[in-house]
C-alpha positions as CSV (number, residue, x, y, z in Angstrom):
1,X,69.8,85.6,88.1
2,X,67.0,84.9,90.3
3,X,69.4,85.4,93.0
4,X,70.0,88.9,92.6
5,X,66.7,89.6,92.2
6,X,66.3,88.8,95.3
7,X,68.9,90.5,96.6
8,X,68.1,93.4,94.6
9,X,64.3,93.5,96.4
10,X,65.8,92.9,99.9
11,X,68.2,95.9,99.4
12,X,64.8,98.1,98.1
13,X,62.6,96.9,101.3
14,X,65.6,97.7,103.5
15,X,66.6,100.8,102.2
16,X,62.5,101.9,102.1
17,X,62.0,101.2,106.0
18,X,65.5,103.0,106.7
19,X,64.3,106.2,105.1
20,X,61.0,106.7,105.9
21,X,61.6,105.6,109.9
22,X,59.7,107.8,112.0
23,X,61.6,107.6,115.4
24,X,60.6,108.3,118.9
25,X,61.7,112.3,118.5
26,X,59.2,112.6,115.8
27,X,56.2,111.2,117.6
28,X,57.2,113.4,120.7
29,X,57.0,116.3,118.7
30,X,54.0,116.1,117.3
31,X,52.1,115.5,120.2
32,X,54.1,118.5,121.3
33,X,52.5,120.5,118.6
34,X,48.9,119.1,119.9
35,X,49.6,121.0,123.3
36,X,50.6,123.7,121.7
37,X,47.3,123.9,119.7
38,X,45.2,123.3,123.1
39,X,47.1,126.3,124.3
40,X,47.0,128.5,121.8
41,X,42.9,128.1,121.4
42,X,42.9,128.5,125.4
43,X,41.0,125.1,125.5
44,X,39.9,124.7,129.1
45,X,40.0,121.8,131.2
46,X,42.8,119.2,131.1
47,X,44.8,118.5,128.5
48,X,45.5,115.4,127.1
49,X,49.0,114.1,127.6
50,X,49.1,110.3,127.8
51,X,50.7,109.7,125.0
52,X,53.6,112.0,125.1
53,X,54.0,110.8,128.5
54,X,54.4,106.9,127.3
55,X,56.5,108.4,124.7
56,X,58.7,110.5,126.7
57,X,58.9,106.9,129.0
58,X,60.9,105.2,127.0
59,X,64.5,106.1,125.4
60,X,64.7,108.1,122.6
61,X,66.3,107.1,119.0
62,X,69.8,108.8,120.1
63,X,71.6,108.7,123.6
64,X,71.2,112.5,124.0
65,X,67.4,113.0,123.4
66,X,67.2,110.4,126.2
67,X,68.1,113.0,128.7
68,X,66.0,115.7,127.3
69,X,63.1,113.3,127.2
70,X,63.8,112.6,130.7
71,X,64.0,115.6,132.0
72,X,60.3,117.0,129.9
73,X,58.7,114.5,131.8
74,X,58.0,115.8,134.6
75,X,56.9,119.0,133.2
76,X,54.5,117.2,130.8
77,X,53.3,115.0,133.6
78,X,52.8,118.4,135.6
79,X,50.7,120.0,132.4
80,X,48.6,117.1,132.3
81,X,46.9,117.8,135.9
82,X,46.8,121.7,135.7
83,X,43.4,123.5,134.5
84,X,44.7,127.1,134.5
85,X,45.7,128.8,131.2
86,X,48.9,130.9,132.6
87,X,50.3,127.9,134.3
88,X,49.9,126.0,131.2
89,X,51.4,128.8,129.6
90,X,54.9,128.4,131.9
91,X,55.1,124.6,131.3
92,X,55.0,125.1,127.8
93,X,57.1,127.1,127.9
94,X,59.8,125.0,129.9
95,X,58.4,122.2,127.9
96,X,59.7,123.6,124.6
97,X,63.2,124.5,125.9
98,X,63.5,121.4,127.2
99,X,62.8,119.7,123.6
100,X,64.3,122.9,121.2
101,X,67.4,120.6,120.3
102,X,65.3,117.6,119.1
103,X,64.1,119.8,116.2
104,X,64.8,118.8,113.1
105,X,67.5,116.8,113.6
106,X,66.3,113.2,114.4
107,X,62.8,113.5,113.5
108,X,60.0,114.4,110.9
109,X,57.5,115.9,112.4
110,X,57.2,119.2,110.6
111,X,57.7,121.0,114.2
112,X,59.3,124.5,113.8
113,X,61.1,126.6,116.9
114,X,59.2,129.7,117.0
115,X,60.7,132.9,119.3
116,X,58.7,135.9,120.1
117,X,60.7,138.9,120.6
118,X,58.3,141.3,122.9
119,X,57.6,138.4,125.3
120,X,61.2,136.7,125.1
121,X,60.1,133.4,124.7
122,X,60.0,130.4,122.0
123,X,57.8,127.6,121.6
124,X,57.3,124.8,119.4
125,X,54.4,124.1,116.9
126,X,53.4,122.1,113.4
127,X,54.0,124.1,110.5
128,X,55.2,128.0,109.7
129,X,52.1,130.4,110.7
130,X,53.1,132.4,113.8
131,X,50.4,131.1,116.5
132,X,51.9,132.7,120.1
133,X,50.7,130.6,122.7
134,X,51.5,133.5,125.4
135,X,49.1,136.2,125.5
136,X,45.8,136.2,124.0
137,X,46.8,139.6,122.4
138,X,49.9,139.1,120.9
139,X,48.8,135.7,119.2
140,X,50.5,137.1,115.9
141,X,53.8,138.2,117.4
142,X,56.6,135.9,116.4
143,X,59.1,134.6,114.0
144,X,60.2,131.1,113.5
145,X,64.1,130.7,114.3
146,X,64.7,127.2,113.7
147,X,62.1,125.9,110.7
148,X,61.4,122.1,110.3
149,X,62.8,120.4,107.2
């Protein structure tokens, strides 16, 4: 009897852990969304990208994300040392193409794919308010396309 009790609390701390992993995808998306944010509020200076970096270092959860984390690197690495707003902007923007197929899929970030239709781009952000990164006047112009679960 005591046996299966065991068993029974080995079975609830293993299936606990399994659901409520947060893998490598989700922590790269979230400090995604933090660029994103720095952008959006046209913070100035350099943004702060060591993390993502370290986290875009080392393999992903799942074989393909590998390659998209490899290949965001160098644009994150590149947004780190920039200062100006429109070239920002452009990594972002590559940025978020690069990691679109990560959403939602492996991770738990509450990262949405957002798409603006006048300036024909998407990005990627925390939650479901429209927040265009782009252009300073069109800030409300968007729609999300793929929404986080």
């Amino acid at each position: 009897m005591k046996k299966n009790h065991y068993i029974f609390i080995i079975f609830i701390l293993t299936t606990v852990n399994l659901f409520s992993h947060e893998g490598k995808e989700t922590f790269v998306l979230k400090e995604v969304a933090k660029i994103h944010s720095s952008i959006y509020s046209e913070a100035s200076g350099n943004l702060d990208v060591q993390k993502l970096v370290q986290y875009l270092k080392e393999n992903a959860d799942h074989k393909k994300d590998t390659e998209n984390f490899r290949k965001a690197l160098p644009i994150v690495e590149e947004l780190g040392k920039t200062t100006d707003l429109s070239k920002k902007r452009e990594l972002f923007e590559r940025l978020s193409k690069e990691l679109e197929s990560i959403v939602g899929h492996h991770d738990k970030s509450g990262v949405s794919v957002f798409y603006c239709p006048m300036l024909k781009k998407k990005w990627l952000a925390s939650g479901k308010e429209i927040k265009n990164p782009y252009d300073s006047k069109m800030k409300n112009c968007g729609e999300i396309i793929h929404e986080a679960k």
